[in-house]
C-alpha positions as CSV (number, residue, x, y, z in Angstrom):
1,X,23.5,-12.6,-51.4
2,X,26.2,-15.2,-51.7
3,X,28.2,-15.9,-55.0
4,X,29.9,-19.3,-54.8
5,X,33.6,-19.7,-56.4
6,X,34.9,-22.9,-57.4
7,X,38.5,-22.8,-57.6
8,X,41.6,-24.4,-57.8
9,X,43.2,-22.9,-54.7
10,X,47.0,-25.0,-55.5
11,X,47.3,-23.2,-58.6
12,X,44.7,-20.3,-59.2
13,X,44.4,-18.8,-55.3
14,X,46.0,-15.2,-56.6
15,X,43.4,-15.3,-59.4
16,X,40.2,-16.7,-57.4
17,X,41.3,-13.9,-54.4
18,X,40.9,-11.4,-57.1
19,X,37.4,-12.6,-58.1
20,X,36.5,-12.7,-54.3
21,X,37.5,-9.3,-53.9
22,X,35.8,-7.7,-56.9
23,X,32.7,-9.3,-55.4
24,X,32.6,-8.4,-52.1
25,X,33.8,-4.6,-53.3
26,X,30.1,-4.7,-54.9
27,X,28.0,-5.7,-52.0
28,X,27.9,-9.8,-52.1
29,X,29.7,-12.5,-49.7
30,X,31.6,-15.0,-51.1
31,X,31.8,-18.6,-50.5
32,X,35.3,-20.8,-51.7
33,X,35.1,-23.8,-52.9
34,X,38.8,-25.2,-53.3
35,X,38.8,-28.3,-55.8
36,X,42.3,-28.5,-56.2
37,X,44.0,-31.7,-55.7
38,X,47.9,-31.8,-56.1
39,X,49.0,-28.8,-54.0
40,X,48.5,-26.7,-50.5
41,X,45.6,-23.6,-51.4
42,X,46.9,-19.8,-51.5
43,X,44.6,-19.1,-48.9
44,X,42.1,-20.5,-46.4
45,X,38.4,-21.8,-48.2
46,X,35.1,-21.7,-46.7
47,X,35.0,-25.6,-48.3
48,X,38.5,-27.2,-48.0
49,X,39.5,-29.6,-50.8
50,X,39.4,-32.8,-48.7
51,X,35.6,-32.0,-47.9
52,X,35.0,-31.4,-51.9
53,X,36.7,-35.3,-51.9
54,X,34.6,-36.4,-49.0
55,X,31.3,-35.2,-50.7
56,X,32.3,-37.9,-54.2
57,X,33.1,-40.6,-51.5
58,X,36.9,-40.5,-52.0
59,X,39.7,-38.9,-50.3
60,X,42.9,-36.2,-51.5
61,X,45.2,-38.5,-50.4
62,X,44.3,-41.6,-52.8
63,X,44.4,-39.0,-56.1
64,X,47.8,-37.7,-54.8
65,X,49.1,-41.0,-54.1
66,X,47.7,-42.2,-57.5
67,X,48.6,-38.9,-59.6
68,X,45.9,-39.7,-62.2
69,X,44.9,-36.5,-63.6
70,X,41.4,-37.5,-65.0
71,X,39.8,-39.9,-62.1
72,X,41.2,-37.0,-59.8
73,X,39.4,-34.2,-62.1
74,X,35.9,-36.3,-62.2
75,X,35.7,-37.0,-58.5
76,X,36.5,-33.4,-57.6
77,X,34.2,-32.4,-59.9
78,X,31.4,-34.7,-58.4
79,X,32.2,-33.4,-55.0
80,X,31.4,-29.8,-56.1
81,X,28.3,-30.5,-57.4
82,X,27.1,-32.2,-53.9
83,X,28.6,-29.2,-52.1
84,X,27.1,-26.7,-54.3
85,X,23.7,-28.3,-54.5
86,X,23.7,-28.4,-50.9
87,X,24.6,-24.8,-50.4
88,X,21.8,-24.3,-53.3
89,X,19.0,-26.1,-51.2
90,X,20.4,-24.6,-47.7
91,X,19.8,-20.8,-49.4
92,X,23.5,-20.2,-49.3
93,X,24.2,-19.6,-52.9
94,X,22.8,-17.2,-55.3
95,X,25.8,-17.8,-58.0
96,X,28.2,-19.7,-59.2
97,X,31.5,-18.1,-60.9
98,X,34.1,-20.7,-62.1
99,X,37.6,-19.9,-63.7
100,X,40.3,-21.6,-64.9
101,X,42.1,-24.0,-67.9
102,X,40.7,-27.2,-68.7
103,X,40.9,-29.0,-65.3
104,X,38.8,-26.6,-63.1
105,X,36.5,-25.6,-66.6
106,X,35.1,-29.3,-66.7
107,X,35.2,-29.2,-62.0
108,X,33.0,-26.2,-61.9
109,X,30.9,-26.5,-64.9
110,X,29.9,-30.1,-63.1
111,X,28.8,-28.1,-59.9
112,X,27.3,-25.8,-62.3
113,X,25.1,-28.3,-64.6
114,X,23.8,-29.8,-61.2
115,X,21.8,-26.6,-60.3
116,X,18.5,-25.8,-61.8
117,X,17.8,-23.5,-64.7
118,X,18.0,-20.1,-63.3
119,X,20.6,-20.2,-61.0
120,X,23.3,-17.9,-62.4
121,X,26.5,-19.4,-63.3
122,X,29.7,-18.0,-64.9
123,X,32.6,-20.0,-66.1
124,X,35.8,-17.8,-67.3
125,X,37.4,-20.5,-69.0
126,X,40.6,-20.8,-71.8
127,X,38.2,-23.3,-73.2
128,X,35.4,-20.9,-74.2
129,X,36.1,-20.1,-77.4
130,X,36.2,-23.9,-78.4
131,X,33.6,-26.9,-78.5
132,X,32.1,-25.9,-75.1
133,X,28.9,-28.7,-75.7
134,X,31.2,-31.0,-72.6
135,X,30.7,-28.3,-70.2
136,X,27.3,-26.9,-71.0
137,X,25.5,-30.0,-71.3
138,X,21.7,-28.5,-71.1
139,X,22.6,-26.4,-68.8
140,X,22.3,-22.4,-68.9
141,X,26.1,-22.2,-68.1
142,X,27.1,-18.9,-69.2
143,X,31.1,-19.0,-70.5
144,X,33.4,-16.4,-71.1
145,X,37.4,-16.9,-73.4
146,X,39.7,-15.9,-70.6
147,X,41.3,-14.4,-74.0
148,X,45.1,-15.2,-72.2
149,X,45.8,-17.8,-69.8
150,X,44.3,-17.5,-66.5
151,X,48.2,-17.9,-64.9
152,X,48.4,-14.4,-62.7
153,X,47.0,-11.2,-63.0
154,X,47.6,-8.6,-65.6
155,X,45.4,-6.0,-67.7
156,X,43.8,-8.7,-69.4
157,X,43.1,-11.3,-67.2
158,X,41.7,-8.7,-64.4
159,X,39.3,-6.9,-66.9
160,X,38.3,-10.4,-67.9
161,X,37.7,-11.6,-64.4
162,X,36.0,-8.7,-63.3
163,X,33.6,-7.9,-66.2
164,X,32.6,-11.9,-65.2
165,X,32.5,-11.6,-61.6
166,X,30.4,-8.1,-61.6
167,X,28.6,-9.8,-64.5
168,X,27.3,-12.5,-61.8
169,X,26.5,-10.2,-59.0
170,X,24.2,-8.1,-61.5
171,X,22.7,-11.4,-62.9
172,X,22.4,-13.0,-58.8
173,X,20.9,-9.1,-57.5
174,X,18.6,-9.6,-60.8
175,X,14.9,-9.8,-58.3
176,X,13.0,-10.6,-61.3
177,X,10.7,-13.7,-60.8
178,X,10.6,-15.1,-63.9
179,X,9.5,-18.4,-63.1
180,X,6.6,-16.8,-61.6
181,X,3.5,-17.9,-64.3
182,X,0.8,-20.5,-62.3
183,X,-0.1,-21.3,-66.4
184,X,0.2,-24.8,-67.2
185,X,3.3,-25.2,-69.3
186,X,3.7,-27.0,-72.7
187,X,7.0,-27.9,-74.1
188,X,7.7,-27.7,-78.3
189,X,9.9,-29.3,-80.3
190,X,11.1,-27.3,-83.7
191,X,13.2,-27.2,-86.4
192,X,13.6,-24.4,-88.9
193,X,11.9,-26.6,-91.5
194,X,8.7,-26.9,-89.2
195,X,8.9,-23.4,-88.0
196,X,5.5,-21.9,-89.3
197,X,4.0,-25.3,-87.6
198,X,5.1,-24.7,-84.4
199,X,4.3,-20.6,-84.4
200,X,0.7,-21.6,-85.0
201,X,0.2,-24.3,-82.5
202,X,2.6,-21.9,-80.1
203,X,-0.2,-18.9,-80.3
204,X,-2.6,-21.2,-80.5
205,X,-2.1,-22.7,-77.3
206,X,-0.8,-19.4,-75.1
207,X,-4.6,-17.9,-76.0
208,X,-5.8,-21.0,-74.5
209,X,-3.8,-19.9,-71.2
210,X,-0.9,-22.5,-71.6
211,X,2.9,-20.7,-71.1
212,X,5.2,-22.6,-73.5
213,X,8.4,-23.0,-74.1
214,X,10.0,-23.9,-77.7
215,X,13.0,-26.5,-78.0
216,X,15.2,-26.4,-80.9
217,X,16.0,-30.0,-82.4
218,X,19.6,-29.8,-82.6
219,X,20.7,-32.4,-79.7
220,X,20.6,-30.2,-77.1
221,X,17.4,-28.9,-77.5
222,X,16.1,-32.6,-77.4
223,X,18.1,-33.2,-74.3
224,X,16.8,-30.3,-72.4
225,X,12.9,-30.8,-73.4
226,X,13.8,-34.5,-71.8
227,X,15.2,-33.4,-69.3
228,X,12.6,-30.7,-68.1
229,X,9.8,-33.1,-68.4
230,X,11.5,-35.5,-66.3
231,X,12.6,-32.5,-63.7
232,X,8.4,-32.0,-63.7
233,X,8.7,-28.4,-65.2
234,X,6.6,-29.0,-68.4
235,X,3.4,-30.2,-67.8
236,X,2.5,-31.3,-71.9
237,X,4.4,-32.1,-74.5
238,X,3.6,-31.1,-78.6
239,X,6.5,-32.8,-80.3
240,X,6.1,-32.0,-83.4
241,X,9.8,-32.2,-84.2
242,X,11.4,-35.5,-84.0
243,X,13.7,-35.4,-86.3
244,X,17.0,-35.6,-83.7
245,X,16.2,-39.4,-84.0
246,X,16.7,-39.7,-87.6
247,X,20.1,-38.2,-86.6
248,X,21.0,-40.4,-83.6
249,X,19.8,-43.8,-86.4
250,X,21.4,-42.8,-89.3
251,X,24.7,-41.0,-88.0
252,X,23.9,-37.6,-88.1
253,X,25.3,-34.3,-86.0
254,X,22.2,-33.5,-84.2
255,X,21.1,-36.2,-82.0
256,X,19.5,-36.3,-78.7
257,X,20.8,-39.6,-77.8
258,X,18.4,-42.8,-77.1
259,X,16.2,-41.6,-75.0
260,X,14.5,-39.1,-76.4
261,X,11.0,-39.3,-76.7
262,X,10.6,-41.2,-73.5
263,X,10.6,-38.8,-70.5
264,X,6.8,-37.7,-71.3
265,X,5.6,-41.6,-71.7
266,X,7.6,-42.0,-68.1
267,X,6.0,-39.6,-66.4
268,X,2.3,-39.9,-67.6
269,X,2.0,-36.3,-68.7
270,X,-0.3,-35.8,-72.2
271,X,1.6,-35.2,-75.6
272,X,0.7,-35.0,-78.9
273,X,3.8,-36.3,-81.3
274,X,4.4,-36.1,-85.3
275,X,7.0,-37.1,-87.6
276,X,8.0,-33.4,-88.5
277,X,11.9,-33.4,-89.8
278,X,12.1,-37.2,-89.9
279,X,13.2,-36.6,-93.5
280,X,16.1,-35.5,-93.0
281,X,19.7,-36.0,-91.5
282,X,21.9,-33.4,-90.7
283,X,25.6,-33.3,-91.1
284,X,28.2,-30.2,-91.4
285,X,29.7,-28.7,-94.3
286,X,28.9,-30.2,-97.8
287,X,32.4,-31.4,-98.0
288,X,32.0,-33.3,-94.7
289,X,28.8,-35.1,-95.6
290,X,29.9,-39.1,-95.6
291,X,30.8,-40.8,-99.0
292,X,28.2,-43.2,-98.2
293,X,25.6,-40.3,-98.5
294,X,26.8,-38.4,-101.6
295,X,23.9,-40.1,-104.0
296,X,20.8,-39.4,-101.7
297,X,18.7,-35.8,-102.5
298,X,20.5,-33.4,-100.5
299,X,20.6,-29.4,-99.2
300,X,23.4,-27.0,-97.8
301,X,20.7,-25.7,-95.4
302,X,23.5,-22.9,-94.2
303,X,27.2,-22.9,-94.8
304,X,27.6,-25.2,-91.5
305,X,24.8,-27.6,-91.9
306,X,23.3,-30.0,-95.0
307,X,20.8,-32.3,-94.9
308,X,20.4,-35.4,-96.7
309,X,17.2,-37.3,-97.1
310,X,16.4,-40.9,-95.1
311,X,15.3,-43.3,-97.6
312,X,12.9,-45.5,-97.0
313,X,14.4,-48.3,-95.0
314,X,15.6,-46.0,-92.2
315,X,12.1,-44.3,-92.1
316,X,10.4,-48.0,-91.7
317,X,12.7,-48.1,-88.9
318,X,12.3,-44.7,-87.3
319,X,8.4,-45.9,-87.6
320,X,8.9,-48.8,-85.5
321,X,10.6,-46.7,-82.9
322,X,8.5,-44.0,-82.6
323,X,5.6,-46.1,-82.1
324,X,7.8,-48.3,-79.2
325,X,7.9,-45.0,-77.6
326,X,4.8,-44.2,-77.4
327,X,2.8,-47.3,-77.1
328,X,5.3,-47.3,-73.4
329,X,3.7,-43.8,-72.5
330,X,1.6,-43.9,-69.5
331,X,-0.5,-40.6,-70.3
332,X,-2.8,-39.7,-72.7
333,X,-1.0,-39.8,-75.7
334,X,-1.8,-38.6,-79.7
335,X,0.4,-39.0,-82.9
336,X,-0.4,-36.6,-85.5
337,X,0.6,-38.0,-89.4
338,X,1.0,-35.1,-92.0
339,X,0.9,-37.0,-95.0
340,X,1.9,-34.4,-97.2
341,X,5.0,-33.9,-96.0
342,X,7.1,-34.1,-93.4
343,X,9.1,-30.6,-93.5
344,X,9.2,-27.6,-95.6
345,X,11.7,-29.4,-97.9
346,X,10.3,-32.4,-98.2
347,X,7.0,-31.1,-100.0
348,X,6.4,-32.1,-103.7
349,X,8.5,-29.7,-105.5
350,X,11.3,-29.4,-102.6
351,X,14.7,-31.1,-102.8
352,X,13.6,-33.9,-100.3
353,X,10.4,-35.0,-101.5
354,X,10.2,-38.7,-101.6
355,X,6.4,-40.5,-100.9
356,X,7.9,-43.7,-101.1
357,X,9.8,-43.1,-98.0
358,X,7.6,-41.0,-96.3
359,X,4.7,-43.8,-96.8
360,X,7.2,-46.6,-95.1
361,X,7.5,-44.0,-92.2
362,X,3.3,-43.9,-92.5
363,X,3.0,-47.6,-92.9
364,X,5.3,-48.7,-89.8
365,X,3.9,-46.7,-87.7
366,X,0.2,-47.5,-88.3
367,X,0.8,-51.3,-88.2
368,X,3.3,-50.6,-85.2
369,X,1.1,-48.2,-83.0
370,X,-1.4,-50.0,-80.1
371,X,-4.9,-48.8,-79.5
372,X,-4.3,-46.5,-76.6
373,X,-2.3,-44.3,-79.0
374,X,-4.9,-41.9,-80.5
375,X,-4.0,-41.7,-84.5
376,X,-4.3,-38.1,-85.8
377,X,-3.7,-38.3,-89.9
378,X,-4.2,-35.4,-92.5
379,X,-3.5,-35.1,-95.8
380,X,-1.7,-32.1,-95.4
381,X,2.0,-31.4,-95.4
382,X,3.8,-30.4,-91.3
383,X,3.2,-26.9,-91.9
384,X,0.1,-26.4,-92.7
385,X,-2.2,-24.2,-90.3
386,X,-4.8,-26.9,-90.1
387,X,-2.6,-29.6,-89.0
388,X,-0.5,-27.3,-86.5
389,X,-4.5,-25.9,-85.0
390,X,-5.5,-29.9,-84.9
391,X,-2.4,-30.8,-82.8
392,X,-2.1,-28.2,-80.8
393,X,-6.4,-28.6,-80.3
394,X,-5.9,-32.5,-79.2
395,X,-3.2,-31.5,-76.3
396,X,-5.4,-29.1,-75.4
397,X,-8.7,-31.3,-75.3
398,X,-5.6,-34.1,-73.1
399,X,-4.5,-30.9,-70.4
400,X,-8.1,-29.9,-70.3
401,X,-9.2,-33.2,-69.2
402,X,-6.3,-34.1,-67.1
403,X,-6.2,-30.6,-65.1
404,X,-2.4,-30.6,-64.7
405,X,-1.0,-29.1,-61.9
406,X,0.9,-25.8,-63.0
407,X,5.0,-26.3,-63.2
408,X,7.0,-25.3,-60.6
């Protein structure tokens, strides 16, 4: 077993020696990667910095010649990533453990967010206990506070470094295969508001012999669903929560970016889409909703997030969208309209209710949608069992005709 450390050796050798030591006390080899720039390493790596430069096309003696921080901290951080994905692919790496300040955090976490799902990886960082979304990505990046500054050793910086670095080996010496399922898998897109949906279709489906795996719509979730599908890990897609591009439209906190909704029509595999949560918008606090917003129907969902209502302009335009989207798919392809409601708060009686808007949604996209787009409309509201059971029954009736091969 081999537990990769990506260091900077010019300024953090005495800590990263530390890490290497408490590892190989326990039973695993080590493997240093130095990515520091400025300065000679502590001690002699297993992958010298001017290989990590090699490895982004560049060279140690251009960023020391050119002393510019950032470029050097991006290319460095490039370089890992090759290095580490080719000790990954060569079977020479079973773990990744970072540690550092911000320099080596955003380095390490790079080399990290290029390995698959499942690979462990531990970053000990003095960013941790900030806005750690820049070096998670959609990634399974684990991150621990450093608590003090990770400048020399003393009772709190070795306890923190070796509760991360034994934390690795136990998570690396894990044998558990959990990838091993030869099921079909089906990835699901949920919010809280289309929770009871999505636990229907979700049992629904795994007593049908499908494994799946549940998203949540807040950004990342949105980003990793894409992201799988286009890495050829999920096999079908149920969107039934789309309501991340309501947020990326109208300005909100939780969007996926662009491109969501597109990897499944890229690669051809069957989905079944709705409109669930396309009522909404999320922002933060009440007090930090924009002025612009104030008038619309609104809800403090939780002390940290409040939703305001899309009116009926943005949902024609969210209409034309989605059905762009999917009238690109290549693959069998369903969209499921619940006309009833969109969300558990936009029901009649519910804070968000507005048919007006909801029927512009409704209208765009059945003008917008072309014929190899199967139409699936009820007139019930997201959550109701009926609806969930006919989604999850048309992606079913799609993966039983196309006889996917099982994710890998």
């Amino acid at each position: 077993m081999a537990i990769v450390i990506v260091g900077t050796l010019d300024t953090k050798g005495e800590e990263v020696a530390f890490a290497r030591e408490v590892i190989e006390d326990h039973g695993a080899d080590t493997h240093i990667v130095d990515a520091g720039v400025l300065g000679e390493p502590g001690f002699d790596p297993d992958t010298p910095a001017d290989e990590v430069a090699a490895a982004a096309g560049t060279t140690l003696e251009r960023h020391r010649e050119e002393r510019d921080r950032g470029k050097a901290i991006e290319a460095m951080g490039e370089g890992a990533a090759a290095v580490v994905t080719d000790l990954y692919e060569g079977g020479s790496l079973d773990g990744v453990l970072g540690l550092g300040g911000s320099g080596n955090t955003s380095i390490a976490t790079a080399a990290m967010r290029a390995l698959p799902v499942g690979v462990p990886k531990m970053m000990v960082s003095t960013m941790a206990s900030g806005d750690t979304e820049p070096y998670v990505g959609i990634s399974d990046v684990t991150m621990m506070y450093s608590v003090g500054d990770i400048e020399g050793l003393n009772q709190i910086t070795r306890t923190v470094i070796s509760n991360a670095a034994l934390g690795l080996v136990g998570m690396a010496t894990n044998n558990v295969d959990a990838a091993a399922d030869d099921r079909p898998t089906v990835g699901i897109s949920m919010f809280g508001v289309t929770t009871p949906c999505v636990k229907t279709a979700r049992e629904y489906l795994e007593e049908q012999g499908y494994e799946t795996v549940v998203f949540h719509a807040t950004g990342s979730g949105g980003r990793a669903m894409e992201h799988l599908v286009a890495e050829g890990v999920i096999d079908g897609v149920l969107d039934v929560t789309t309501s991340e591009l309501a947020d990326e439209l109208v300005g909100g906190i939780l969007s996926a970016g662009p491109d969501r909704l597109s990897a499944a029509a890229e690669a051809g595999i069957p989905q079944v889409v709705s409109v669930g949560a396309l009522d909404l918008v999320n922002f933060g606090p009440e007090e930090t909703v924009p002025e612009e917003f104030r008038d619309r129907p609104l809800h403090v969902h939780n002390p940290h997030v409040t939703v305001v209502r899309t009116n009926a302009d943005e949902s024609a335009e969210l209409g034309a969208t989605v059905a762009e989207k999917l009238n690109a798919a290549t693959g069998p392809t369903a969209l499921a309209l619940p006309t009833a409601g969109l969300s558990m708060l936009g029901v009649d009686g519910e804070p968000l209710h507005d048919p007006d808007a909801d029927e512009a949604l409704f209208d765009a996209l059945r003008t917008s949608i072309d014929g190899d787009v199967d139409l699936v409309e009820m007139d019930t509201h997201v959550n109701d069992g009926e609806f969930a059971l006919a989604m999850a029954q048309k992606l079913d009736e799609y993966m039983s005709d196309d006889e996917p091969e099982p994710a890998v």
